[in-house]
C-alpha positions in Angstrom: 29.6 -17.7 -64.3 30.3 -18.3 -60.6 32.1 -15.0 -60.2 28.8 -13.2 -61.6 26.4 -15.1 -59.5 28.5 -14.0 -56.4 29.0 -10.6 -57.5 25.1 -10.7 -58.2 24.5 -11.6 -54.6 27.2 -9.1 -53.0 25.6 -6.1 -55.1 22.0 -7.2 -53.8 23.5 -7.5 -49.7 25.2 -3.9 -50.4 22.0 -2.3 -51.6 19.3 -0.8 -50.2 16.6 -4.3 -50.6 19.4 -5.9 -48.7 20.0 -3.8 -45.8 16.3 -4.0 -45.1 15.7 -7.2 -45.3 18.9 -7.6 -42.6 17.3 -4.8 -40.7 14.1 -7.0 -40.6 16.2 -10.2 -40.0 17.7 -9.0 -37.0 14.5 -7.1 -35.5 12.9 -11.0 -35.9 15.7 -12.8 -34.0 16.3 -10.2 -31.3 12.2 -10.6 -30.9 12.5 -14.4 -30.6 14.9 -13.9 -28.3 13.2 -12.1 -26.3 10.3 -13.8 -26.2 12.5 -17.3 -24.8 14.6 -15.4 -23.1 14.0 -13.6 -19.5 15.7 -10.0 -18.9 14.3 -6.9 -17.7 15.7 -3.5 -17.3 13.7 -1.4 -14.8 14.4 2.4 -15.2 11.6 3.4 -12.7 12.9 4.9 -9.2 11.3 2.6 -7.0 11.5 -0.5 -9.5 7.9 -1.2 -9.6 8.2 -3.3 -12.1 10.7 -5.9 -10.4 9.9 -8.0 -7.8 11.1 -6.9 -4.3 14.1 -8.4 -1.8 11.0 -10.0 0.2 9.4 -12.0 -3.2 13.0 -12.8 -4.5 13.6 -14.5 -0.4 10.4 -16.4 -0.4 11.0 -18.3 -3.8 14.7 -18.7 -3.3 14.0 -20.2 0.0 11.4 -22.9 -0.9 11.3 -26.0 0.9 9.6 -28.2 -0.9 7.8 -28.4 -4.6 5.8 -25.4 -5.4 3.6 -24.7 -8.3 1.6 -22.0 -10.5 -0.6 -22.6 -12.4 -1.9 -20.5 -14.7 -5.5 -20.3 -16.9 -6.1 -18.0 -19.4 -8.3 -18.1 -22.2 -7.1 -17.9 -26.0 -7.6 -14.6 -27.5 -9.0 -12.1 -24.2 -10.5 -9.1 -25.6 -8.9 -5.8 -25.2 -7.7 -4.4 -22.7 -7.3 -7.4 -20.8 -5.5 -9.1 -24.4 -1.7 -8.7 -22.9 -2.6 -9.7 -19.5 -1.4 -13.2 -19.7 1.8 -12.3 -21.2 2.4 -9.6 -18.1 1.6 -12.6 -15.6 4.0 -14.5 -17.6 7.0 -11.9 -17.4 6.0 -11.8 -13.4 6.0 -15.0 -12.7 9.6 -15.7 -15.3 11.3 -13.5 -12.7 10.0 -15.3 -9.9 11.3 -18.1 -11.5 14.2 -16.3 -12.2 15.4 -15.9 -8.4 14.3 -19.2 -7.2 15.4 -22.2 -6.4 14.8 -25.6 -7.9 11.4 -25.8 -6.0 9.7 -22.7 -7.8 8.0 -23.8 -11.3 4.5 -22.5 -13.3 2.6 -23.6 -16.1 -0.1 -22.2 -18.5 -2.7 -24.3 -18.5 -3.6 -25.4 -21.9 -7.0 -23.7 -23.1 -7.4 -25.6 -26.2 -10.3 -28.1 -25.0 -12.4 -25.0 -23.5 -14.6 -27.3 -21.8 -11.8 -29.4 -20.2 -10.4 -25.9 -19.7 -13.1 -24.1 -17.2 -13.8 -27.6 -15.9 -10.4 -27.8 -14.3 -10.1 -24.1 -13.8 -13.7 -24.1 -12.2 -12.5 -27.2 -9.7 -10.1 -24.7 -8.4 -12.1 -22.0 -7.6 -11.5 -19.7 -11.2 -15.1 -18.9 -12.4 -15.4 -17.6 -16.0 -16.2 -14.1 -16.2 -17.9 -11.7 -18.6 -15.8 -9.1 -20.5 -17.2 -7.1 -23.4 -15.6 -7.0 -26.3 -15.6 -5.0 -30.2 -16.0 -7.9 -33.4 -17.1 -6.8 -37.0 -17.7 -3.0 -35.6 -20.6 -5.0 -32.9 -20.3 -4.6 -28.9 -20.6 -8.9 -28.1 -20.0 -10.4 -24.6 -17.2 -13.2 -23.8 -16.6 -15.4 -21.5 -13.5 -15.9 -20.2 -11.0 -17.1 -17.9 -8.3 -15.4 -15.9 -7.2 -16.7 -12.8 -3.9 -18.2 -10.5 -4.0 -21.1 -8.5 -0.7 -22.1 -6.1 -0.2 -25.2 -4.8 2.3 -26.2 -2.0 2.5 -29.6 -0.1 -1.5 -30.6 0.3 -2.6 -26.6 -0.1 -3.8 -24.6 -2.1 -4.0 -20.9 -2.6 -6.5 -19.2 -5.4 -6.2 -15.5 -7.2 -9.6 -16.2 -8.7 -9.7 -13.1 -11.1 -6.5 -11.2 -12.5 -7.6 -8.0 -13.7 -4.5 -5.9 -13.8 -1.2 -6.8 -12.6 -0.6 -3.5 -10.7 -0.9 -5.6 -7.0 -0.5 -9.1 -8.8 3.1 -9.5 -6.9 1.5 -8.7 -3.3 -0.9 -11.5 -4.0 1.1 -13.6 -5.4 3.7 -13.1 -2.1 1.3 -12.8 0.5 -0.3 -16.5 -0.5 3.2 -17.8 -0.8 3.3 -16.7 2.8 0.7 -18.0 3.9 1.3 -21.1 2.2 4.3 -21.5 3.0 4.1 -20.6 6.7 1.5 -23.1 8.2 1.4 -20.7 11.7 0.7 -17.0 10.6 1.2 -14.5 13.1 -1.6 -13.7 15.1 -3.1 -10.2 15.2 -5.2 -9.4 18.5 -8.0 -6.4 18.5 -9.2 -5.6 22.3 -12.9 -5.2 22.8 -15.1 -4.8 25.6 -14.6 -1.1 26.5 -16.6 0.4 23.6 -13.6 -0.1 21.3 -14.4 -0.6 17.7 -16.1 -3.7 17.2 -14.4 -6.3 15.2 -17.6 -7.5 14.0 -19.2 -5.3 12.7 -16.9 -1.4 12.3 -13.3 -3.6 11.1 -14.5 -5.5 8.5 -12.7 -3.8 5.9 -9.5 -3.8 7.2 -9.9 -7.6 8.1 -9.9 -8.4 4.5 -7.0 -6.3 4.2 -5.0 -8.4 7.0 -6.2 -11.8 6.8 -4.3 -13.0 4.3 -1.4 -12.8 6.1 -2.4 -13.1 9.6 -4.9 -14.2 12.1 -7.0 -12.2 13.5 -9.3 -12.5 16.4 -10.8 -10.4 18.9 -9.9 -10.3 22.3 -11.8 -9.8 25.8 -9.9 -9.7 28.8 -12.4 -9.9 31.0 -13.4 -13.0 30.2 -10.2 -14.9 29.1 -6.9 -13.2 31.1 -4.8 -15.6 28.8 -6.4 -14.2 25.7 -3.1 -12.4 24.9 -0.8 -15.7 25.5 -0.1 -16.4 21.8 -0.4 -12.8 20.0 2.2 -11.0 17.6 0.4 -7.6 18.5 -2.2 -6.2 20.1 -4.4 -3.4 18.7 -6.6 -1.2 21.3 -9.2 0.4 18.6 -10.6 3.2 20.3 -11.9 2.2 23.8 -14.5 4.8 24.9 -14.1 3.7 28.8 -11.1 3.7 30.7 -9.9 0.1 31.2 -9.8 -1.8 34.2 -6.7 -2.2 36.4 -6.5 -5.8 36.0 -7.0 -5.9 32.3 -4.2 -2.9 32.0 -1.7 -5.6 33.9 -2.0 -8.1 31.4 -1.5 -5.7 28.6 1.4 -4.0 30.8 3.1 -7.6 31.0 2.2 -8.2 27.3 4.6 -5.3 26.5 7.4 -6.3 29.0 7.8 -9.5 27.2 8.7 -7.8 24.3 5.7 -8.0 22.3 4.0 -4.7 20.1 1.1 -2.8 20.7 -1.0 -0.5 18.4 -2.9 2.6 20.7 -6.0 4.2 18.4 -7.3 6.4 20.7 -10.1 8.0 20.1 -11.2 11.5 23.0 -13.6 13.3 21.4 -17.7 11.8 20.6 -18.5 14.3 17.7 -21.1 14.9 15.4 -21.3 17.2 12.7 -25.3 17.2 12.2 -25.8 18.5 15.5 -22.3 19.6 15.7 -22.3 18.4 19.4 -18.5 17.4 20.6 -17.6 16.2 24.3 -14.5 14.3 25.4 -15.1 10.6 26.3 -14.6 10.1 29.6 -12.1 7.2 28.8 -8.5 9.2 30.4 -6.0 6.3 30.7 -2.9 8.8 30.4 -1.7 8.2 33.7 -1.4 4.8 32.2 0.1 5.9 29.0 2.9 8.3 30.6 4.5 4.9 32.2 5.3 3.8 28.5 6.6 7.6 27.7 3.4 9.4 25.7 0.0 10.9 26.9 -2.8 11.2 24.4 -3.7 15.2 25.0 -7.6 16.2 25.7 -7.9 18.2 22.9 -9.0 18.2 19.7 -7.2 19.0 16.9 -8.4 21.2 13.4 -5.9 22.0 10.7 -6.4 23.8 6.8 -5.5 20.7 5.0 -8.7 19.0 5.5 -11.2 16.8 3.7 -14.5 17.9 2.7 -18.0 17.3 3.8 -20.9 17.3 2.5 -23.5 20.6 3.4 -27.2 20.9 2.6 -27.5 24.6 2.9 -31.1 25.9 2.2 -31.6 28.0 -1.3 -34.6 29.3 -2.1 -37.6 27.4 -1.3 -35.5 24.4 -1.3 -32.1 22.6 0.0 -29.1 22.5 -2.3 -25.9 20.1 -1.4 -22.5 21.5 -1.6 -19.0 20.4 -0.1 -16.9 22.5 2.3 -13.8 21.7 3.6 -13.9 20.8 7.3 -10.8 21.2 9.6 -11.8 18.3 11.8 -11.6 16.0 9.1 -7.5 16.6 8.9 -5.9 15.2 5.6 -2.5 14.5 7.1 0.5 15.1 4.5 3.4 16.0 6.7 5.2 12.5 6.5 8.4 10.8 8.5 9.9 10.2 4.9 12.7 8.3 6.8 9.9 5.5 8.3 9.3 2.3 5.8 5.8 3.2 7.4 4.9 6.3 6.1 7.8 7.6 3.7 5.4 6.7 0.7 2.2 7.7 2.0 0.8 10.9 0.2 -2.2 11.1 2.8 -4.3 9.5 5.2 -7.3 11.1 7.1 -8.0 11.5 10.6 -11.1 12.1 12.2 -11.5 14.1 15.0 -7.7 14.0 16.0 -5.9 14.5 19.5 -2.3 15.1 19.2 0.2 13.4 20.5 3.1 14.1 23.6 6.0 11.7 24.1 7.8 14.1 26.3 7.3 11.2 29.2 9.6 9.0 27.7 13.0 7.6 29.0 15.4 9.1 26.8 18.0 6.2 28.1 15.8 3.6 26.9 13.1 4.5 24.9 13.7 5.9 21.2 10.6 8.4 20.0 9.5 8.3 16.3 7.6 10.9 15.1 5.3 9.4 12.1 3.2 11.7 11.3 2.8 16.0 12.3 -0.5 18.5 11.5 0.6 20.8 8.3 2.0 24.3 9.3 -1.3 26.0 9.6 -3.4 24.4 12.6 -4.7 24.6 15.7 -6.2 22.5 19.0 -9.6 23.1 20.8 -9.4 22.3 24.9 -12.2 22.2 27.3 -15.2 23.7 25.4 -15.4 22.3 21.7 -17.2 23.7 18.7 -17.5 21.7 15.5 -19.7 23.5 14.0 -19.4 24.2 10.3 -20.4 27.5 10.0 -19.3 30.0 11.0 -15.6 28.7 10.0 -12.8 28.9 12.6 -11.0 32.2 12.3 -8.2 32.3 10.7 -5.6 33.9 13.5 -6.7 30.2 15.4 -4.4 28.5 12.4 -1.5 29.2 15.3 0.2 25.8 15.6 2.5 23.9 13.3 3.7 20.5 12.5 1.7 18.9 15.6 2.5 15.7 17.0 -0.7 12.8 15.6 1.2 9.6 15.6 4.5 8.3 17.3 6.3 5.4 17.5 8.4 4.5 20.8 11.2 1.8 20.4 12.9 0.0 23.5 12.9 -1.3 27.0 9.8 -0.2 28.8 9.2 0.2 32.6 6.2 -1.4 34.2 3.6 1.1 34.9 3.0 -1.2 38.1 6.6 -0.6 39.7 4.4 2.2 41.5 1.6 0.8 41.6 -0.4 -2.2 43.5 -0.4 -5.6 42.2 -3.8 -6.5 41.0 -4.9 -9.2 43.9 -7.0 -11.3 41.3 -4.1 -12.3 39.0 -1.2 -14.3 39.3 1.8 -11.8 39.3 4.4 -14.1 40.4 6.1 -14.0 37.1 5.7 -10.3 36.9 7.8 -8.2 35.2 9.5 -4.4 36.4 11.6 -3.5 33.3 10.8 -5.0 29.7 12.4 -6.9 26.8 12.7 -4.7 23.8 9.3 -3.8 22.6 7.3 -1.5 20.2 4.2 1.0 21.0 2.8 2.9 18.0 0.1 5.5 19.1 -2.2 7.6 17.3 -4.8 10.2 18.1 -7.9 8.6 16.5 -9.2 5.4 16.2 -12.1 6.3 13.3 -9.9 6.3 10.1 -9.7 2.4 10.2 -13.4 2.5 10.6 -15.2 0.8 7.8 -17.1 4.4 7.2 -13.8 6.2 6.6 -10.8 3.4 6.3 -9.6 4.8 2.4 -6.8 2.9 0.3 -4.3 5.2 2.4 -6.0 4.8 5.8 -5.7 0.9 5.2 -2.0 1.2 3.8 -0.9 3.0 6.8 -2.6 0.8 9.5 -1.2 -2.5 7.3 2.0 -1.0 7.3 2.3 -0.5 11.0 1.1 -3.8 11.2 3.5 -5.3 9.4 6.0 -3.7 10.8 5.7 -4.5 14.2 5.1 -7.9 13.6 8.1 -8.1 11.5 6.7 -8.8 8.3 8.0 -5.7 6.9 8.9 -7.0 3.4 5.0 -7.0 2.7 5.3 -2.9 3.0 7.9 -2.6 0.4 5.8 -4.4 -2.1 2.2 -3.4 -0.9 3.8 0.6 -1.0 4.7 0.3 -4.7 1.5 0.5 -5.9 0.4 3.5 -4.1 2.8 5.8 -4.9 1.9 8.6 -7.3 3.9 10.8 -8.9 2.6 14.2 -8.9 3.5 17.1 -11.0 5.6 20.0 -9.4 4.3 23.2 -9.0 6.1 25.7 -11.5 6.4 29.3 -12.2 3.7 31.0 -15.1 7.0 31.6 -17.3 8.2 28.4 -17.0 5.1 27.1 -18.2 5.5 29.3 -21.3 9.1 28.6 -21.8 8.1 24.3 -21.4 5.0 25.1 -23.8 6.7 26.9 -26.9 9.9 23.9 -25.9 6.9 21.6 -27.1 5.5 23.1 -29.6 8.7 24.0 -31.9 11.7 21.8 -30.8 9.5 18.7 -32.7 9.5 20.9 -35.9 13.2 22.4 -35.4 14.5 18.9 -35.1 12.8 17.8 -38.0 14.3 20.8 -40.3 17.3 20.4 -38.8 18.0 16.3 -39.3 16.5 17.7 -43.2 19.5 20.1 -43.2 21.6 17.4 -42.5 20.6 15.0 -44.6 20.5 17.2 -47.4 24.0 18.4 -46.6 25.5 14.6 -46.4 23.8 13.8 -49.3 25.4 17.1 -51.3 28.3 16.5 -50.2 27.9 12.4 -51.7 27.1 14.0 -55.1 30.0 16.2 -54.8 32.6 13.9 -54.7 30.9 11.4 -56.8 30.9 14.2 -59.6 34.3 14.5 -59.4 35.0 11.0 -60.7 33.0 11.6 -63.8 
């Protein structure tokens, strides 16, 4: 009787209810598994879904406890329904690479009210999100937010909507938690630059979470530059004094970083009026190896502007494509910079000449070049829209818009007289190692025109010469898009017809082969009866 019951039970493992319900036994288990166990395999080129070198130092070199938590209502609505269990993967690999330091938890969201009280204490707000129940549009409530703690600090990510930037947040306020003096960034005013006020608002929110930021007038405070990481110089429109250009020339011998945004050119397209500022500091410039040329720069890969062109009785608006506004694609793909910028856009360019510079000390890195068809304007300038620029004025190629220079600088005042109203007894001939980055415009981090590239690239630089440059491998990840190659018309027919019939030949062809195997079963079974 034994012998049938286990013969009963090897016949019903051997046949076909038993192999699926092992099938289904093992798809279970490898599930559970999966769900308590952390592994990842990222197949994508720039593994954008792993966190970076930068994320995986931060956690693994914790100090001192540091805690996520987490609160996420039960049950979110589509599409937002698998967002908590993407922040959980993210923050399991954070976890993953730290040390002992590093934990999270979900808060629990089974007493609601309990639930947004302590979520609200920390600055998580419920928010609306619509949702589909019994085939009716209804409204929920709900909560989805981050709050890190470190030491007596907190940090808040009030709202997680996506998790396509969650790991820049997440690092950046581990940063700045973590580092209780961020670096300071310094933005000169007082010679029409830019104002930080009111034209850099944008690209303060972009910066401030991982430095400070402050504007600077060295007119009034000569020490103003004692305690910054880098100084910007957004677009002065008037040339700077000789005293303030000593304290920014000594700020670069000590071996500290400054960004250049000059802006030449005082354009308008409505009245398509264009003059050159009268804000010439290249005599100034060529001590540190570059000259911002007077000229203004038009190339065929440009934006568009809008047009109001009369028809009829009437006005109609149409776009046209404006060679002032330059959409710059030709990339230093070698630069952590640039290499995964697609575009940024100037507005109304100079170029750039680093032909000044020491080749024994100063290294030149070319950024960013006009596309092959281009040109440059000098002396008389004409903006206007119409008629277009001929096309036999496309004559220049791949020109110079934005340069780094790398090294030990000379003084520009070796040559030159001390400035009498400033103590130069600790003044300096020949430099530590220092970084200059220049660019011919000032106007594409302007609120007006600053874009999600414009911002990247100015951040980028940022980072860079403050030497935060793990924030650009993260931040980079998520602008990166992968466009589709250009290929032949027969190509196009050949991939078509590939899609259309290799689905169906495959299908008759696994058929055939099933059939065949299945033929050949019968075959030999006959042969034993």
């Amino acid at each position: 009787m034994t012998n049938i019951n286990k013969n009963r039970v090897k016949d019903f493992a051997q046949g076909k209810p038993g192999r699926i319900i092992l099938i289904i036994a093992i798809v279970v288990v490898l599930n559970l598994i999966a769900v308590h166990l952390f592994t990842r395999v990222d197949i994508t080129r720039d593994k954008r879904y792993s966190i970076s070198g930068y994320s995986k130092n931060l956690v693994k070199n914790l100090d001192d406890k540091f805690t996520i938590k987490a609160f996420f209502t039960n049950n979110i609505p589509y599409p937002y329904n698998t967002l908590a269990r993407d922040v959980r993967d993210k923050l399991e690999e954070y976890k993953a690479f730290s040390n002992r330091y590093f934990q999270f938890e979900f808060v629990s969201a089974g007493d609601k009210t309990k639930f947004v009280q302590d979520a609200r204490s920390f600055g998580i707000p419920e928010v609306q999100v619509n949702a589909i129940e019994k085939d009716e549009m209804v409204v929920k409530r709900v909560v989805m937010g981050l709050v890190l703690l470190y030491e007596d600090r907190t940090e808040v990510i009030p709202v997680v909507q996506s998790t396509e930037n969650l790991e820049y947040e997440i690092s950046s306020k581990i940063n700045k938690l973590i580092h209780k003096e961020l670096p300071i960034i310094g933005f000169l005013q007082g010679h029409g630059e830019l104002s930080f006020e009111n034209e850099l608002r944008n690209i303060q929110k972009q910066l401030q979470e991982n430095y400070q930021l402050k504007p600077i007038n060295l007119d009034e405070d000569e020490y103003a530059l004692n305690d910054l990481s880098v100084l910007v110089v957004p677009g002065p429109k008037e040339v700077i004094a000789d005293g303030e250009k000593y304290l920014i020339d000594q700020f670069i011998m000590q071996g500290n970083h400054v960004i250049f945004l000059i802006d030449n050119i005082n354009a308008d397209p409505n009245t398509s009026k264009a003059e050159f500022y009268n804000n010439d500091m290249n005599e100034w410039f060529k001590g540190y190896g570059f000259n911002v040329e007077r000229n203004l720069v038009f190339d065929s890969r440009a934006a568009n502007i809008q047009v109001r062109q009369q028809f009829g009785r009437g006005y109609q608006i149409s776009f046209m494509k404006y060679p002032f506004l330059i959409n710059v694609e030709n990339f230093n793909k070698n630069n952590m910079i640039v290499k995964d910028l697609n575009a940024i856009t100037l507005i109304f360019a100079s170029s750039i000449n680093t032909s000044f510079a020491e080749e024994d000390s100063i290294e030149v890195i070319s950024l960013a070049k006009s596309s092959k068809r281009a040109g440059i304007q000098k002396g008389r300038l004409n903006i206007a829209i119409q008629p277009p620029i001929p096309q036999s004025q496309y004559n220049k190629q791949d020109i110079p818009l934005a340069s780094l220079l790398l090294g030990k600088f000379r003084s520009y005042f070796r040559n030159q007289e001390l400035p009498d109203t400033l103590d130069t007894s600790l003044y300096l001939e020949k430099g530590l190692d220092s970084r200059i980055l220049v660019v011919g415009d000032a106007d594409f981090i302007r609120d007006d025109y600053l874009n999600k590239t414009n911002a990247l690239f100015f951040t980028n630089s940022i980072d860079w010469l403050a030497q935060e440059s793990g924030l650009i491998e993260i931040r980079s990840k998520n602008i990166i898009t992968r466009e589709l190659k250009e290929i032949s018309g027969g190509a196009k027919n050949t991939v078509k017809w590939i899609a259309v019939l290799l689905p169906s030949i495959l299908v008759v062809l696994i058929g055939f082969v099933a059939w065949r195997i299945k033929k050949i079963r019968y075959a030999r079974i006959g042969r034993y009866f």
